[in-house]
N, C-alpha and C positions, 0 to 999 in steps of 0.2 A: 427630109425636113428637120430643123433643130428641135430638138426636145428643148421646152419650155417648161416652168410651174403652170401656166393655162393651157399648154398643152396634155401633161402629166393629169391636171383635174378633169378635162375636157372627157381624157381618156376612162381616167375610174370613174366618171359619171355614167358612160358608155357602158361598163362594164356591169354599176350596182342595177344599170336599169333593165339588164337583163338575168336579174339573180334577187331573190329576197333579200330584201334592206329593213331594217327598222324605220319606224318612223324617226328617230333620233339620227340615225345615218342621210335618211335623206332632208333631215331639216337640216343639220351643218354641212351636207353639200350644196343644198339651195344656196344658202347663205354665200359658200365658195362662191357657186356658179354666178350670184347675183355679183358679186366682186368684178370677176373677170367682165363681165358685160360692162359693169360702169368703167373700168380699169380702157376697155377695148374701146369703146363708146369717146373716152376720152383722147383715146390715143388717134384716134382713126381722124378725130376732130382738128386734133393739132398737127397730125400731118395734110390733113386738105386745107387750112390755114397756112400752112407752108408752102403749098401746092402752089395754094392763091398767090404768095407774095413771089414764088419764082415767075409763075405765067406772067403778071405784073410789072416784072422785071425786064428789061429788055438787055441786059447783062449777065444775065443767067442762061446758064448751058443746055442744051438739050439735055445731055442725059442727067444733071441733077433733076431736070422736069421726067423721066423716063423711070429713074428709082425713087423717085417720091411716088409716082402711080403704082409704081408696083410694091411699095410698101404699103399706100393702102387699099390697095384692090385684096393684097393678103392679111390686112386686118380686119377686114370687110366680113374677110368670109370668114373667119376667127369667129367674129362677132356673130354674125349669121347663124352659126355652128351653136356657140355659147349660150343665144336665145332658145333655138331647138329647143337643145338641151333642157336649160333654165324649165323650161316648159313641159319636158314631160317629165321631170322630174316634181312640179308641181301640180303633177296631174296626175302622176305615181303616188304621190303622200294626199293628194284628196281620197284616192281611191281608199289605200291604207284607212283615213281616218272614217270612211264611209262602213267598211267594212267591219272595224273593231267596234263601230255604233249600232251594225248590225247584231255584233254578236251579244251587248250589254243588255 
């Protein structure tokens, strides 16, 4: 698979959620994470927009219809993936902040 920046983050997200983070580390990965989603969100959009205008087409080739789905069947799950993520990392820094209100 190519190494990507969303993939690169995807992965140190993976890694802080299994290891103590501050809460400062996982608010500016949120932030990251929240990026990639809108970023994936966006892309995923404009390739089934594309999808659209080849199916549409009755001059377009199979397989430009054949790697347009497989570009976003694999930003799909990117995205899929990023949400996770997004989310327990968001559920990692509530605990964090539950915790440090615990101890005040």
């Amino acid at each position: 698979m190519l190494e990507t920046p969303d993939r690169t983050l995807l992965e140190r997200v993976r890694e802080v959620l299994a290891e103590p983070a501050t809460e400062a580390e996982l608010r500016t990965l949120t932030e990251q994470a929240d990026a990639v989603v809108r970023v994936s969100a966006a892309r995923a959009d404009a390739v089934e927009r594309r999808l659209d205008e080849l199916t549409n087409d009755p001059t377009s080739s199979l397989s430009d219809v054949a790697a347009e789905l497989q570009r976003v069947e694999a930003i799909r799950a990117e995205l899929t993936e990023a949400r996770s993520l997004q989310a327990a990392l968001q559920e990692r820094a509530h605990e964090l902040r539950t915790a440090w209100l615990r101890q005040a």
